[in-house]
C-alpha positions as CSV (number, residue, x, y, z in Angstrom):
1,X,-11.6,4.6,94.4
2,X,-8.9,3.1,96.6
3,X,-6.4,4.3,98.9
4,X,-2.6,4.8,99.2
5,X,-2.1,0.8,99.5
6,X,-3.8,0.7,96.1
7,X,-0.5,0.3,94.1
8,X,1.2,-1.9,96.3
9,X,-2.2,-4.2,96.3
10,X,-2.5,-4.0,92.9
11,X,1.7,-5.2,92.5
12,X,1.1,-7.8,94.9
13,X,-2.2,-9.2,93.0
14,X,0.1,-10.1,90.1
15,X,2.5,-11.5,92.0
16,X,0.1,-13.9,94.0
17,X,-1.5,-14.8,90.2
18,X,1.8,-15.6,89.1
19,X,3.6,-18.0,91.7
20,X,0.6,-19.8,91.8
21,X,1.1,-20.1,87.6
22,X,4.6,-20.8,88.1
23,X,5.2,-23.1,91.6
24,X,3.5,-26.1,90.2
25,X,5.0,-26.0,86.8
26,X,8.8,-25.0,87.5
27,X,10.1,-26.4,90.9
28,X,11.7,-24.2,93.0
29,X,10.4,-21.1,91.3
30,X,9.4,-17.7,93.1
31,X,8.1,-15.2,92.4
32,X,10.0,-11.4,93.2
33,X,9.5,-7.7,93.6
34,X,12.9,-6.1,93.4
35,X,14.9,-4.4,90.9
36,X,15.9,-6.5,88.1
37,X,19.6,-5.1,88.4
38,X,20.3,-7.2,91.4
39,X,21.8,-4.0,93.8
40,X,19.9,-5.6,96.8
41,X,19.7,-8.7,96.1
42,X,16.8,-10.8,96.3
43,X,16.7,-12.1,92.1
44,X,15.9,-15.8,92.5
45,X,18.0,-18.2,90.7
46,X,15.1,-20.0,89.1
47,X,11.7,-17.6,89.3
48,X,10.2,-14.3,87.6
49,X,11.2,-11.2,89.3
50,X,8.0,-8.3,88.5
51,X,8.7,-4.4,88.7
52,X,7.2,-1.6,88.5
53,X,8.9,0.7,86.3
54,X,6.4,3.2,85.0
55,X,3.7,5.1,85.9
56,X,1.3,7.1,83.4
57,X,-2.1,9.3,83.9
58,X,-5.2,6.9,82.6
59,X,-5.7,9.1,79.6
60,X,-9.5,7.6,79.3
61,X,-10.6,9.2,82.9
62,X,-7.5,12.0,83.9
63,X,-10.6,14.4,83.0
64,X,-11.7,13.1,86.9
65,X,-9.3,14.3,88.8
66,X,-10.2,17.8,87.9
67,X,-11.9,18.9,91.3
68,X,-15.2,20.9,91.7
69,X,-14.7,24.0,93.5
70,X,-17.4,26.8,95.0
71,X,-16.6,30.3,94.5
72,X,-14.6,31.0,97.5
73,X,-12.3,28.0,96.5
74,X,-13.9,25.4,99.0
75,X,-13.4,21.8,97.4
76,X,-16.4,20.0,97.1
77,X,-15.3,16.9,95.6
78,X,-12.1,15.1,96.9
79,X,-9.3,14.2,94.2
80,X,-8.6,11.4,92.6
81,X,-5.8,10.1,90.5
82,X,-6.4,7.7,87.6
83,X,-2.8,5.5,87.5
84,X,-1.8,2.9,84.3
85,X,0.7,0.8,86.1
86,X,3.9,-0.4,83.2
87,X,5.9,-3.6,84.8
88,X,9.2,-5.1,83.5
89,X,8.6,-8.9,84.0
90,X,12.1,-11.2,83.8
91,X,12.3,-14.8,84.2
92,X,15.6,-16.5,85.6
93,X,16.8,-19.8,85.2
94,X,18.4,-22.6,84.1
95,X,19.3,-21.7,80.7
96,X,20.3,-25.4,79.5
97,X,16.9,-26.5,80.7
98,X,15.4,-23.8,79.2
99,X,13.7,-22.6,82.3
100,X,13.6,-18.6,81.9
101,X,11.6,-19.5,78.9
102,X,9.2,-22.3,80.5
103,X,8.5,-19.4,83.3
104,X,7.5,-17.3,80.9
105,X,4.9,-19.1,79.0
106,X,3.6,-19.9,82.4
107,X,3.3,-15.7,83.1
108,X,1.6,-15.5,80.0
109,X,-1.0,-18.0,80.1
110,X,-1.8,-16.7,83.5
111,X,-2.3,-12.9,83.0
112,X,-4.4,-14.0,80.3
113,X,-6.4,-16.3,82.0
114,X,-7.1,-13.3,84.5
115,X,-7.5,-10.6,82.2
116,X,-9.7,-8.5,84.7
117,X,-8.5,-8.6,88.9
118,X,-12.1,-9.2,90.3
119,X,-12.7,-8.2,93.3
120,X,-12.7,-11.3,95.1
121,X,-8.8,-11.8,93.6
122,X,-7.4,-8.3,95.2
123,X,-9.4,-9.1,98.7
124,X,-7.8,-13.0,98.8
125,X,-4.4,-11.1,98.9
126,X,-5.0,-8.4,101.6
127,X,-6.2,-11.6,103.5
128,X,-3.4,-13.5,102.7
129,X,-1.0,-13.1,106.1
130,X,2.0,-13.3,103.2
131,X,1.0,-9.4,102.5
132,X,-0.1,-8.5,106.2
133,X,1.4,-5.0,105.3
134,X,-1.6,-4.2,103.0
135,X,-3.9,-4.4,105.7
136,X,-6.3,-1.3,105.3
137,X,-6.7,-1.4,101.6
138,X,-9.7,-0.7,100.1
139,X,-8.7,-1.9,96.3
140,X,-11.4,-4.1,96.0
141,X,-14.0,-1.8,97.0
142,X,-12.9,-0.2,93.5
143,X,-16.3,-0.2,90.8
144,X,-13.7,0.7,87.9
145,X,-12.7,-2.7,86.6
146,X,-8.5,-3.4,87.1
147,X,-7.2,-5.2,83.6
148,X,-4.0,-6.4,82.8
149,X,-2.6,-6.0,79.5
150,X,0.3,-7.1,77.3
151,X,2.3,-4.5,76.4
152,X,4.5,-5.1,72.7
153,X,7.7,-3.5,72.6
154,X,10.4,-3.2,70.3
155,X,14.0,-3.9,70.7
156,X,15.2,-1.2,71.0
157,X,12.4,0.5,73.2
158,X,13.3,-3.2,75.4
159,X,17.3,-1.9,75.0
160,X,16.3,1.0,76.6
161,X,14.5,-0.1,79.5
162,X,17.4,-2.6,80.7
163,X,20.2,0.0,79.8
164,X,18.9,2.9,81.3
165,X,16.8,2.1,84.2
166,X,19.0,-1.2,85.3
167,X,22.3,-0.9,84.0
168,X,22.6,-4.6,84.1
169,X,22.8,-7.6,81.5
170,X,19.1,-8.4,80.0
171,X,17.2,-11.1,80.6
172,X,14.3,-12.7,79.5
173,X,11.7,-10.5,79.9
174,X,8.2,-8.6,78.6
175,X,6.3,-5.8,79.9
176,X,2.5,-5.5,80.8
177,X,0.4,-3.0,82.2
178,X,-2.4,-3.2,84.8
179,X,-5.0,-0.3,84.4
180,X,-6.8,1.8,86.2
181,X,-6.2,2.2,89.8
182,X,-8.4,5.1,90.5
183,X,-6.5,7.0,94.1
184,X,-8.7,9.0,96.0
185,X,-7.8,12.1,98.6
186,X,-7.7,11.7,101.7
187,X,-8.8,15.8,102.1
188,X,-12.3,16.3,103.5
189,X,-14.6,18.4,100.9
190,X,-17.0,20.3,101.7
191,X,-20.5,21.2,100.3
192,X,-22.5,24.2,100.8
193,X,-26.2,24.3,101.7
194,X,-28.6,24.1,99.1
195,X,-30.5,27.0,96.7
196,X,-33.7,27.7,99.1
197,X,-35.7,28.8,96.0
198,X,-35.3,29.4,92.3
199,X,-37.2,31.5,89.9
200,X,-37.5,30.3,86.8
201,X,-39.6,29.7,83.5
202,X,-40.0,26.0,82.1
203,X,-39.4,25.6,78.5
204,X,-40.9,23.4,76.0
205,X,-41.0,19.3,75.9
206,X,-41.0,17.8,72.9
207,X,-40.5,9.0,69.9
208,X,-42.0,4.3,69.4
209,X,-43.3,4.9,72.7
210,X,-40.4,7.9,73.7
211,X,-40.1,9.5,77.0
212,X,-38.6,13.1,76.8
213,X,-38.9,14.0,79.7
214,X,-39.3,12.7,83.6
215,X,-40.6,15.3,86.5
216,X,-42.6,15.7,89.8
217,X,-46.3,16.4,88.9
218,X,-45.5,19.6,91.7
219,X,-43.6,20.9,89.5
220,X,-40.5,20.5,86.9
221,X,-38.2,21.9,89.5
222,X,-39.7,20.0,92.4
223,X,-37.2,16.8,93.8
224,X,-38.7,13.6,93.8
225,X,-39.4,11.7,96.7
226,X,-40.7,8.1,97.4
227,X,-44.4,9.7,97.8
228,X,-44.1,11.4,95.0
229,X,-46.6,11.4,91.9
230,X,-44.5,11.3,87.9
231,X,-45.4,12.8,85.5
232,X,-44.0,11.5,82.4
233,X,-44.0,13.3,78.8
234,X,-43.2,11.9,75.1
235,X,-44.5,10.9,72.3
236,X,-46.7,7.5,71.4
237,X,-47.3,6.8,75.2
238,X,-50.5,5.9,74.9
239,X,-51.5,2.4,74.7
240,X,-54.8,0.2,75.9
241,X,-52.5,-1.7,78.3
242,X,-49.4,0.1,78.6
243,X,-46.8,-0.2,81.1
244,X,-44.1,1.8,83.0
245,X,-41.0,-0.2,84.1
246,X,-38.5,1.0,86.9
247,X,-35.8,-1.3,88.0
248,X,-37.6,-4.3,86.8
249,X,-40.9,-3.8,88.6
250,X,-43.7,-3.3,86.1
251,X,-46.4,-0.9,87.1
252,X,-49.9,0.5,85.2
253,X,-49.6,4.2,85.1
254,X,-52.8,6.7,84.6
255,X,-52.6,7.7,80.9
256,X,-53.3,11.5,80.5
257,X,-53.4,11.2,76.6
258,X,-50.6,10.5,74.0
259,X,-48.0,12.4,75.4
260,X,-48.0,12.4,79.1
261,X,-48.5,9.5,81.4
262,X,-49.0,9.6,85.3
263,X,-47.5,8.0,87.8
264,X,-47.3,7.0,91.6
265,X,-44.3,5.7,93.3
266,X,-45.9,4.0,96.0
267,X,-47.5,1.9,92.9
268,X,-43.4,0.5,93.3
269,X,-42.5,-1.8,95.2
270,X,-40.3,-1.4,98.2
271,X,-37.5,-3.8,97.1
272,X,-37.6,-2.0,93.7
273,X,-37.4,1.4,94.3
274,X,-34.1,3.0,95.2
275,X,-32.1,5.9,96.8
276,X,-30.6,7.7,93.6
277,X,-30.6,7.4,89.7
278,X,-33.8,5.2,88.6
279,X,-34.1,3.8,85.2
280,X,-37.6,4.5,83.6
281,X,-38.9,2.7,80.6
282,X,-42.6,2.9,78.9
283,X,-43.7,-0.4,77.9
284,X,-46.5,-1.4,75.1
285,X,-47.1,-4.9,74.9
286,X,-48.2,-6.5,71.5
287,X,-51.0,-8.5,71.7
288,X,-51.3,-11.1,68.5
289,X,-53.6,-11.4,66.3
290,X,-55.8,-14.6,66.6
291,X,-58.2,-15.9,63.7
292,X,-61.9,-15.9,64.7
293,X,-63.6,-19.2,65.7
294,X,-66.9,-19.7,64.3
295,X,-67.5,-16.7,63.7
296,X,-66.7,-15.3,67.3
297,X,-63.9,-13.2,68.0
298,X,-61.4,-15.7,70.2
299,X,-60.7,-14.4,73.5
300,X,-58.0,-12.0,74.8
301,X,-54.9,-13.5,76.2
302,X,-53.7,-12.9,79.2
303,X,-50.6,-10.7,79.8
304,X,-49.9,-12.6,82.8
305,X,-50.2,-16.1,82.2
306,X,-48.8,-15.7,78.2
307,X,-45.7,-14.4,76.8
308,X,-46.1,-11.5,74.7
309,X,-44.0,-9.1,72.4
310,X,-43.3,-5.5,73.7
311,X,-41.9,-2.5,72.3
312,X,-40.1,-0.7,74.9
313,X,-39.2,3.0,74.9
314,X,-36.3,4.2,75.6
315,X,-34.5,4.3,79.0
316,X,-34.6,7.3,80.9
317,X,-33.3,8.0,83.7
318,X,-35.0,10.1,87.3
319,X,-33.5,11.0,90.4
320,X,-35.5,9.6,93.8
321,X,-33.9,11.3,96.6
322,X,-33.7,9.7,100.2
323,X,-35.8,11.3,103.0
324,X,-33.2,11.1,106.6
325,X,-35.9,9.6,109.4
326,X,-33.1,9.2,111.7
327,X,-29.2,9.0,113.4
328,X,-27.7,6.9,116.4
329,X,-24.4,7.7,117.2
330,X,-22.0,4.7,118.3
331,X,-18.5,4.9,119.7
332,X,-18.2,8.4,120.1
333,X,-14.7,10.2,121.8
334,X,-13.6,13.0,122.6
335,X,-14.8,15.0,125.9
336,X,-15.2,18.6,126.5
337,X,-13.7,21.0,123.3
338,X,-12.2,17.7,121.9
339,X,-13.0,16.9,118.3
340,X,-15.3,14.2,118.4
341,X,-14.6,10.8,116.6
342,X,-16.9,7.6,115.9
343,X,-19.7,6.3,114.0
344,X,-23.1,7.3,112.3
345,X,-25.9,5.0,111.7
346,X,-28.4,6.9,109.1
347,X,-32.0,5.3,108.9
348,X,-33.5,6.2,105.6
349,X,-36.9,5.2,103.7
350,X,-35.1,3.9,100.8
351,X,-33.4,0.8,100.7
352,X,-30.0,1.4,99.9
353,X,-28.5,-1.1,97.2
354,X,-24.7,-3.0,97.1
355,X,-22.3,-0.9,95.9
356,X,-23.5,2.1,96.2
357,X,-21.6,5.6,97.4
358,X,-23.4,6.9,100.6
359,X,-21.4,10.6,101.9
360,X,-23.1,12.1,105.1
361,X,-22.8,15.9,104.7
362,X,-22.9,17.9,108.1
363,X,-23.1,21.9,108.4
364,X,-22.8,23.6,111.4
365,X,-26.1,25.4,112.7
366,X,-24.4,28.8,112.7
367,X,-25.1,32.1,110.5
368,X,-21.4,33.2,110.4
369,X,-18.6,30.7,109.1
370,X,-20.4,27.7,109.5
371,X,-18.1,24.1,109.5
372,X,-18.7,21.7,106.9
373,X,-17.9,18.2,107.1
374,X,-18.4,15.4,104.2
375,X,-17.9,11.9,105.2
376,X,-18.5,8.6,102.7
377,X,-20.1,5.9,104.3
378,X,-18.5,2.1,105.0
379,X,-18.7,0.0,101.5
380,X,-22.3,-1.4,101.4
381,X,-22.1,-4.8,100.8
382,X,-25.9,-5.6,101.0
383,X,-28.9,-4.0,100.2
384,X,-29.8,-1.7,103.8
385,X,-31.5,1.5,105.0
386,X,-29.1,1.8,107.9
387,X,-25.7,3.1,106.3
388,X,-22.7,2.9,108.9
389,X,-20.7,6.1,108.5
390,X,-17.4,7.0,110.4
391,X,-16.7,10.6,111.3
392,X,-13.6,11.9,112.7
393,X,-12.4,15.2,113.7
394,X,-15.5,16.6,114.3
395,X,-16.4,20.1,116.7
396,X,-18.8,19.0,119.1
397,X,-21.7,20.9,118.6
398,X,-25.1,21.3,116.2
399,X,-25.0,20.5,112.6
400,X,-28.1,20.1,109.7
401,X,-27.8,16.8,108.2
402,X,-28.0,15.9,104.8
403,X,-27.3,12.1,103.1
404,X,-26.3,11.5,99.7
405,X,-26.8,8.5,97.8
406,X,-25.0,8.5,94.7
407,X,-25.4,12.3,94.2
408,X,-29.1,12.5,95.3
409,X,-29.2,14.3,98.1
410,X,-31.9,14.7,100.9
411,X,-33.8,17.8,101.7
412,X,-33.7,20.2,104.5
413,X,-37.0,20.5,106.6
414,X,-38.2,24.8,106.3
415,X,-40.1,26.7,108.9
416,X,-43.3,27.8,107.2
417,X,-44.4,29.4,109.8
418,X,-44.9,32.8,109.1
419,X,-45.2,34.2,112.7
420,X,-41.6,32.6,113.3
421,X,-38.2,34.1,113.4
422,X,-37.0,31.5,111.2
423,X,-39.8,31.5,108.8
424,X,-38.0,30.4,105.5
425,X,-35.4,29.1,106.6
426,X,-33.9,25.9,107.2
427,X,-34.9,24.2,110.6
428,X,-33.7,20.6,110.3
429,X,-32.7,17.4,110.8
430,X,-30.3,18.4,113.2
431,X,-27.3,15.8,114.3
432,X,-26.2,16.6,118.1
433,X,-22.5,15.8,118.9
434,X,-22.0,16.7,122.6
């Protein structure tokens, strides 16, 4: 998700594709943003003029931008609007030379060399000093992929276009559309503390090996943590030399019998085992069958050394939630009762992967109308356990701290003490902004 420089990034994307396309075929040729009707000027004599004429709702994720609310109306998820971008694309020229034509061949070979704006593309053209006024945008940071597409359009619908939005003679021209720029709000949510306890009743678990179900062996309810023990239920999970896989790391489980398997997660490696959704796979591999050799069964291969079939179960997926071991607080202002502004560095005990959405969640330690704060982190561009995230407008003052990797949040420490005032409740991590 991007920010209000997102359309203007995306605009100026094309535009860099398609003088590059054009400027060595066509001399002379630009490439321009202004309307096609020539009221301010700017049309080139010989070049493609692009405009953005139409916007629509991305009918594939509009279902997004409906926000979650808590019962007294508090946001807890910001906004975000899903935008198909519709350009008018018209090529000017020599007409004897037949260079409106020639410059559009070139825009179409181009847009369909680079169906898809990666991500590398959009950053090239903040960098570029040409469009130093999209410094700031995040477009690139987007995970939804940005397409371009050929849009076909009839005469008439074309008629329409040049008569009604213009009012000026046609020229050569097509339309495409780039979709979806996903716009985010800039509005702070907020998120409530968690359910301290729940009360309820587990209900029953039900395939080639098939995993049904994924849980802590504490309990179904129970989070899972790094140090955590699974215990994982299906059916046709037993096997002599069976296998669990998660994330690519292979690891031997402790089979319970043919419908529950058990498992360690410290038996994961470190540089395997993530913050947030897991992937979770049983694994049987198929030994083959060898003829006998004089008389004597031949030896076993080994699993290691030999390639082997294996049927795989499917892929389920488990939630490892981050433990917060830590905060440093860097280039704080703000003195006195002034709302504080700066940078958090979170230390966690799970690696933290590229690309993934990292929101520090702050709640004020106060019984009566406690502040909330949700902030996301900087993009993580490398795999790290220190997240950088920037806060502004904060009270000074005490707050429990949560982190949230891709929805898995971390958990609040409780007094168990029973001989203390705050026995059951929540005691910690606390953040200090003074």
């Amino acid at each position: 998700m991007a920010n209000y420089l997102a359309i203007a990034t995306a605009t100026a994307t094309m535009q860099r594709i398609i003088q590059q396309a054009i400027q060595t075929d066509v001399d002379g040729s630009r490439v321009t943003t202004v309307r096609p009707d020539g009221a301010g000027g700017g049309i080139p004599e010989t070049g493609v003029n692009l405009y953005l004429y139409h916007i629509k709702r991305n009918p594939a994720l509009t279902n997004q931008d409906t926000p979650n609310f808590q019962r007294r109306g508090d946001m807890v998820k910001r906004r975000q609007a899903a935008l198909d971008l519709f350009y008018v694309i018209s090529c000017y020229g020599n007409d004897a030379e037949l260079e409106p034509q020639r410059l559009l061949g070139c825009v179409a070979r181009a847009l369909e060399d680079q169906l898809v704006f990666t991500p590398q593309m959009i950053q090239e053209t903040i960098n570029d000093p040409t469009f130093d006024y999209l410094e700031g945008s995040d477009l690139a940071d987007q995970i939804e992929q940005i397409r371009t597409e050929f849009i076909s359009v009839s005469t008439d619908e074309l008629s329409k276009i040049w008569s009604v939005f213009f009012q000026t003679p046609h020229a050569l021209s097509v339309v495409y559309k780039i979709s979806v720029i996903l716009i985010e709000s800039d509005i702070s949510a907020k998120s409530s503390l968690p359910v301290r306890d729940r009360r309820m009743i587990g209900g029953p678990f039900p395939k080639q090996p098939v995993v049904d179900q994924v849980i802590n062996t504490t309990g179904k309810y129970m989070p899972i943590l790094a140090n955590s023990t699974l215990r994982i239920r299906g059916r046709f999970l037993s096997h002599s030399i069976a296998q669990v896989r998660i994330n690519q790391a292979e690891v031997t489980p402790q089979i319970i019998n043919d419908t529950e398997l058990s498992l360690p997660l410290r038996l994961v490696p470190n540089t395997h085992l993530r913050a947030g959704v897991q992937s979770l796979q049983v694994i049987h591999p198929q030994l083959p069958s060898l003829p006998s050799q004089n008389g004597r069964r031949p030896p076993r291969p080994s699993t290691t050394t030999e390639p082997v079939q294996k049927v795989e179960s499917n892929v389920f997926p488990f939630v490892v939630r981050p433990s917060f071991l830590g905060y440093e607080l860097i280039d704080i202002e703000g003195t006195e009762e002034d709302r504080r502004l700066g940078q958090v560095i979170i230390r966690t005990n799970l690696t933290i992967g590229l690309g993934q959405r990292v929101v520090l969640m702050l709640n004020e330690y106060s019984s009566e109308n406690a502040i909330a704060y949700l902030f996301n982190s900087t993009p993580i561009r490398e795999n790290t356990r220190t997240p950088v995230i920037p806060i502004s407008n904060v009270q000074p003052g005490d707050y429990f701290v949560r982190i949230q990797v891709d929805g898995a949040e971390s958990l609040l420490d409780v007094d168990l003490d029973p001989n203390s005032p705050t026995y059951e409740q929540y005691i910690g991590p606390i953040l200090t902004l003074e």
